[in-house]
C-alpha positions as CSV (number, residue, x, y, z in Angstrom):
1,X,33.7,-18.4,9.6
2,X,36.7,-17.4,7.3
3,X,36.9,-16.1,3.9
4,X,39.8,-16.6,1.7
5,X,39.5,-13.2,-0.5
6,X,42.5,-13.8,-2.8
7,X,46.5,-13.4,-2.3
8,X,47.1,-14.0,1.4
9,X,44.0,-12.6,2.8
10,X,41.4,-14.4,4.6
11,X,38.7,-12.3,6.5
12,X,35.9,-13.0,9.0
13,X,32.4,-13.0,7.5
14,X,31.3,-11.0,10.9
15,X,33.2,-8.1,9.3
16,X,32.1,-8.2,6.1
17,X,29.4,-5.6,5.3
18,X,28.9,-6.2,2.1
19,X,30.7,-8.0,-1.8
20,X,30.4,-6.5,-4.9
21,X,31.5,-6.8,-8.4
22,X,34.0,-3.7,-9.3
23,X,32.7,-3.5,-13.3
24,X,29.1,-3.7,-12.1
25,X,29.3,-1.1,-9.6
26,X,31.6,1.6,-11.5
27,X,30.2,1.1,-14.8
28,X,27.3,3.6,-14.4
29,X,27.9,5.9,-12.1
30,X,30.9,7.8,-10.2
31,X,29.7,7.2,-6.8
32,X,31.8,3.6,-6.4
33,X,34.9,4.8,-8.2
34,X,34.8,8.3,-5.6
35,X,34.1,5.5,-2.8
36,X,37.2,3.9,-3.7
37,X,39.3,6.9,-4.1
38,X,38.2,8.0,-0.8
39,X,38.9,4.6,1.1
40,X,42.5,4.9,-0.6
41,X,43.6,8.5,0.5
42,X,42.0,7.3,4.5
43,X,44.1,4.4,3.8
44,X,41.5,1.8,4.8
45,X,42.1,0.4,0.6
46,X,44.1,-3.2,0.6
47,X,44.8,-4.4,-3.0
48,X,44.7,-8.1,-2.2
49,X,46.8,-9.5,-5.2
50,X,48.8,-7.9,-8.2
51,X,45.8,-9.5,-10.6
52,X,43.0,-7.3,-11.8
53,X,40.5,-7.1,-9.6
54,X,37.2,-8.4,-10.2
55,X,35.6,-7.4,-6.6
56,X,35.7,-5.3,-3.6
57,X,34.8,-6.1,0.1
58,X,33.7,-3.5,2.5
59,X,34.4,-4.7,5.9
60,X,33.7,-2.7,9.2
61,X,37.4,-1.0,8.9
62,X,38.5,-2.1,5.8
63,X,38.0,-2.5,2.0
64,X,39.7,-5.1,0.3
65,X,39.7,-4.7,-4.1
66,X,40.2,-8.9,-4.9
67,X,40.7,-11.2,-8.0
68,X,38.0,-13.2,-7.5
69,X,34.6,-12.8,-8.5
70,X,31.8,-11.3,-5.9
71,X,29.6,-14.1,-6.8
72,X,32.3,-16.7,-5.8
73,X,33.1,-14.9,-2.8
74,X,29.3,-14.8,-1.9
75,X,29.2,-18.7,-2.9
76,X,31.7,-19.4,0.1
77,X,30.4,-17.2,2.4
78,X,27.6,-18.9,2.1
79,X,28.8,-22.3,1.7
80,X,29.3,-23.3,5.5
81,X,31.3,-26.8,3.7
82,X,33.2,-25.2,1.4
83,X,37.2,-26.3,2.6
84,X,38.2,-22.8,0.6
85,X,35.8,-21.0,3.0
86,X,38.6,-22.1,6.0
87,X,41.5,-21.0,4.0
C-alpha cells in the first residue's frame, strides 16, 4: 500500500521503518536533531512541503520531514480503506 506523506510525495509502507512526531522527538534530547543533521549532509533528507513540519519518516533510503502529523500518518497506514492512503 501507498502513503501520501504531504506535498507530492507518496511512499510505500514496505519502506517505511518507522513515523514520528518532530517536537516529541527533539524536545528532550539532541540525538533526533544530530539524526537529522546527519541524514541532511548524506543527502538522504527530503523536505516534503514548504509548511512546518510536524513529522519525519525514516524509510530504508530515505527520510522524509512532513506537514502532517505522525499520528495521521500512522492512521492511514494503518487504515487499509482510507482513499488518502492510495494517494
Amino acid at each position: 500500500m501507498f502513503i501520501h506523506i504531504g506535498g507530492e510525495y507518496t511512499i510505500s509502507d514496505l519502506w517505511i521503518i518507522g513515523i514520528f512526531d518532530l517536537d516529541q522527538t527533539t524536545t528532550y534530547g539532541k540525538d533526533t536533531a544530530n539524526f537529522l543533521k546527519k541524514q541532511e549532509e548524506l543527502g538522504r533528507l527530503d523536505i516534503v512541503s514548504a509548511d512546518l513540519p510536524r513529522s519525519f519518516v525514516v524509510t530504508l533510503d530515505r527520510v522524509y520531514l512532513s506537514p502532517i502529523s505522525a499520528k495521521t500518518l500512522i492512521e492511514r497506514s494503518n487504515d487499509k480503506t482510507n482513499i488518502s492512503s492510495f494517494i
